[in-house]
Backbone bond lengths (Angstrom), bond angles and torsions (degrees), N, CA, C in turn:
res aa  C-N    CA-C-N  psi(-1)  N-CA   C-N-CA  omega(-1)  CA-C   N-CA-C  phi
1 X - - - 1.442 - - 1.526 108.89 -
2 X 1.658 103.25 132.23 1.602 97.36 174.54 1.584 118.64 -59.22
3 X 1.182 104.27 166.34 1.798 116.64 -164.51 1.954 93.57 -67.56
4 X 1.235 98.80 -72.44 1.692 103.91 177.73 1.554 109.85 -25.93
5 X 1.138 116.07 -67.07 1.800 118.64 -168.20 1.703 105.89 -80.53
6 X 1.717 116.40 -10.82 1.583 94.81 151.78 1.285 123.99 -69.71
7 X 1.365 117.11 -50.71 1.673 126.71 -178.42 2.024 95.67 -45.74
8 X 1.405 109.51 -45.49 1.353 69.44 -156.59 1.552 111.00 -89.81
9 X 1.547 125.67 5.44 1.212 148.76 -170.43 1.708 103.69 -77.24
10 X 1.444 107.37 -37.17 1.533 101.78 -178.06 1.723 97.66 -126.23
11 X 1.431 91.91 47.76 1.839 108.63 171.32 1.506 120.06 8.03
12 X 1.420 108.68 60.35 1.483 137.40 170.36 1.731 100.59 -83.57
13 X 1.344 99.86 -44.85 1.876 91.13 172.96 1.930 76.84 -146.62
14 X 1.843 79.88 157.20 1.275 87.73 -155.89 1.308 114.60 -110.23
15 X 1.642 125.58 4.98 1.708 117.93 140.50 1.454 114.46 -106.11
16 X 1.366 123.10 178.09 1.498 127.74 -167.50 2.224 79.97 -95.45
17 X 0.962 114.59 -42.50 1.619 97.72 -161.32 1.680 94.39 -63.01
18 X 1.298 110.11 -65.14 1.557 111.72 -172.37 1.957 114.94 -39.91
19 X 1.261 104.25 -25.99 1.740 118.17 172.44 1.663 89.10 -71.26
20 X 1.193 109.38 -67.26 1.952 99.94 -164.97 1.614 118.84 -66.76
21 X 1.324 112.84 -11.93 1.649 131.25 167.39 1.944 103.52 -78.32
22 X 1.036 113.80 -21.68 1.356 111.00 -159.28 1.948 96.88 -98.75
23 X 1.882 99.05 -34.25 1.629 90.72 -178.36 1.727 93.12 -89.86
24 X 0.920 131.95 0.15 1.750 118.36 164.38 1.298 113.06 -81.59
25 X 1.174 121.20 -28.37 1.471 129.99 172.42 1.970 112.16 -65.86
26 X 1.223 103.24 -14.65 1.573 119.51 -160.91 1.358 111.32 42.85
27 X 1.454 121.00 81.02 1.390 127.88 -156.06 1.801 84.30 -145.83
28 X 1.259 116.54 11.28 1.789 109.63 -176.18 1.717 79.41 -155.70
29 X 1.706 83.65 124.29 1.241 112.78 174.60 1.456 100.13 -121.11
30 X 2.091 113.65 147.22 1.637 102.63 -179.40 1.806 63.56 -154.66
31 X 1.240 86.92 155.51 1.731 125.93 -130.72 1.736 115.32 -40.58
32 X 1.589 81.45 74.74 1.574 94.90 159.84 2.029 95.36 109.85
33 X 0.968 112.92 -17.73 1.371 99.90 171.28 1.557 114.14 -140.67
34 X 1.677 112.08 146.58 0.904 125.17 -174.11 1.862 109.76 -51.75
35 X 1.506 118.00 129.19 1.566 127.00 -170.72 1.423 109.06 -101.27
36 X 1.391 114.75 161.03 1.289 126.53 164.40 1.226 112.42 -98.37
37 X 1.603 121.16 163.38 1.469 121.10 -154.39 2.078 88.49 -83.47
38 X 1.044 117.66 -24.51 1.428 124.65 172.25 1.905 120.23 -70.61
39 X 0.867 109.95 8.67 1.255 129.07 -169.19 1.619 98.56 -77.01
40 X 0.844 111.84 128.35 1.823 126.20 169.58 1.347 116.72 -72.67
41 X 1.419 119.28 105.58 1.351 111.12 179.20 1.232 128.01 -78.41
42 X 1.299 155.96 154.67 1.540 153.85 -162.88 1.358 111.12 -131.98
43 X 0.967 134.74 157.75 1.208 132.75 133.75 1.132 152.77 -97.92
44 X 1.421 112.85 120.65 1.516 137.62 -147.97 1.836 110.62 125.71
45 X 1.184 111.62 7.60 1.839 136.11 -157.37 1.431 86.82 -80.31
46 X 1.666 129.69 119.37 1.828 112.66 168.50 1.789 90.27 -102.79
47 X 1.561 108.41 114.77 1.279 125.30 142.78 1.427 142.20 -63.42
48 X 1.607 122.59 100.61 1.436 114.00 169.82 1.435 125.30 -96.40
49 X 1.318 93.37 123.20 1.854 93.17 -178.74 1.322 107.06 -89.13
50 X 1.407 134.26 127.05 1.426 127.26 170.59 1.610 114.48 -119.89
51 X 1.154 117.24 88.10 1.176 133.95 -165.41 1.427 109.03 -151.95
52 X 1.190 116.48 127.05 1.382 123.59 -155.91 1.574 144.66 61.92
53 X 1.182 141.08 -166.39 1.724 105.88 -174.46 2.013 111.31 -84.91
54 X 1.110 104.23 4.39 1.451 86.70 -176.89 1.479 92.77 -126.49
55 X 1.158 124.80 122.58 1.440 144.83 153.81 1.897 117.35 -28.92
56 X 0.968 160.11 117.61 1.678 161.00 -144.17 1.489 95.41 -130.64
57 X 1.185 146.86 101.72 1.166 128.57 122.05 1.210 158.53 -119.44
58 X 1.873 127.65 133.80 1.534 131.98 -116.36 1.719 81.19 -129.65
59 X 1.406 100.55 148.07 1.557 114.75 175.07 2.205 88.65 -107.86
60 X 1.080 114.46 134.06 1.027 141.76 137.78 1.452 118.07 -12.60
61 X 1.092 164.83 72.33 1.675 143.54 159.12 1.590 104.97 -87.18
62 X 1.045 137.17 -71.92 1.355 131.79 -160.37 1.781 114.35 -112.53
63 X 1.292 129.70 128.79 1.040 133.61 153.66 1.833 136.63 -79.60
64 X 1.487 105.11 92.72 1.465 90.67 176.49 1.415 114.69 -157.53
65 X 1.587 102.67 160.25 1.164 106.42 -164.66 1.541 139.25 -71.25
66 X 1.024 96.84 17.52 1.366 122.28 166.96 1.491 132.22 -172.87
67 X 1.389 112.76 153.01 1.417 125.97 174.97 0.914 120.84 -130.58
68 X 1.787 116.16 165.96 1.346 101.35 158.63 1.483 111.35 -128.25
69 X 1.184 140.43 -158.53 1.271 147.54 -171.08 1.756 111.36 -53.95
70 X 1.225 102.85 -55.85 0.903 116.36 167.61 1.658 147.30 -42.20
71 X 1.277 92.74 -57.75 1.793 115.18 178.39 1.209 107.25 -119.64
72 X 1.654 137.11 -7.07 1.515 117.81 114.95 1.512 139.85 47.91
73 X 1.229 92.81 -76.81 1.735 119.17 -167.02 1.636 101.99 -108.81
74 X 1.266 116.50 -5.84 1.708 129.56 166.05 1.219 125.23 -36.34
75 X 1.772 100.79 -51.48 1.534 143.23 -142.71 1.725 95.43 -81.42
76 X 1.487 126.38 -33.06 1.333 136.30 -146.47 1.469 97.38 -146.34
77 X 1.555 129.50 152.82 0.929 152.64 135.97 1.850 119.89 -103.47
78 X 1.411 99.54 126.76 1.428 100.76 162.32 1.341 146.87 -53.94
79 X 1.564 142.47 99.46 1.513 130.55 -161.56 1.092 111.58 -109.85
80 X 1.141 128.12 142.92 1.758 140.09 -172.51 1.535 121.36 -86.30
């Protein structure tokens, strides 16, 4: 799954354009170098979002094509 439509699939940012504005900006880093919004996500992938004053970064567990509100936040664990 492209990088853009994961972020907004497990509503880490919450449109798909503002996700593909954010990796042109190089403001989304996945593990250790700045990504393109075309970027293939994996699992086991550590994503940093740097957008806004506190920096986010989420390890990867599950890839899929959909969510819902709920299980969402399933998809990712938070890393310090």
């Amino acid at each position: 799954m492209r990088l853009d439509k994961y972020l907004k699939v497990t509503r880490l940012i919450k449109r798909r354009t503002v996700a593909n504005d954010a990796c042109d900006a190089e403001k989304i880093v996945v593990n250790g170098k700045v990504a393109r919004a075309s970027y293939d996500v994996k699992v086991g992938d550590i994503i940093e979002i740097n957008m806004g004053t506190r920096p986010l970064k989420v390890k990867v567990l599950t890839v899929t094509e959909h969510a819902t509100k709920d299980n969402a936040a399933d998809n990712y664990t938070v890393v310090d």
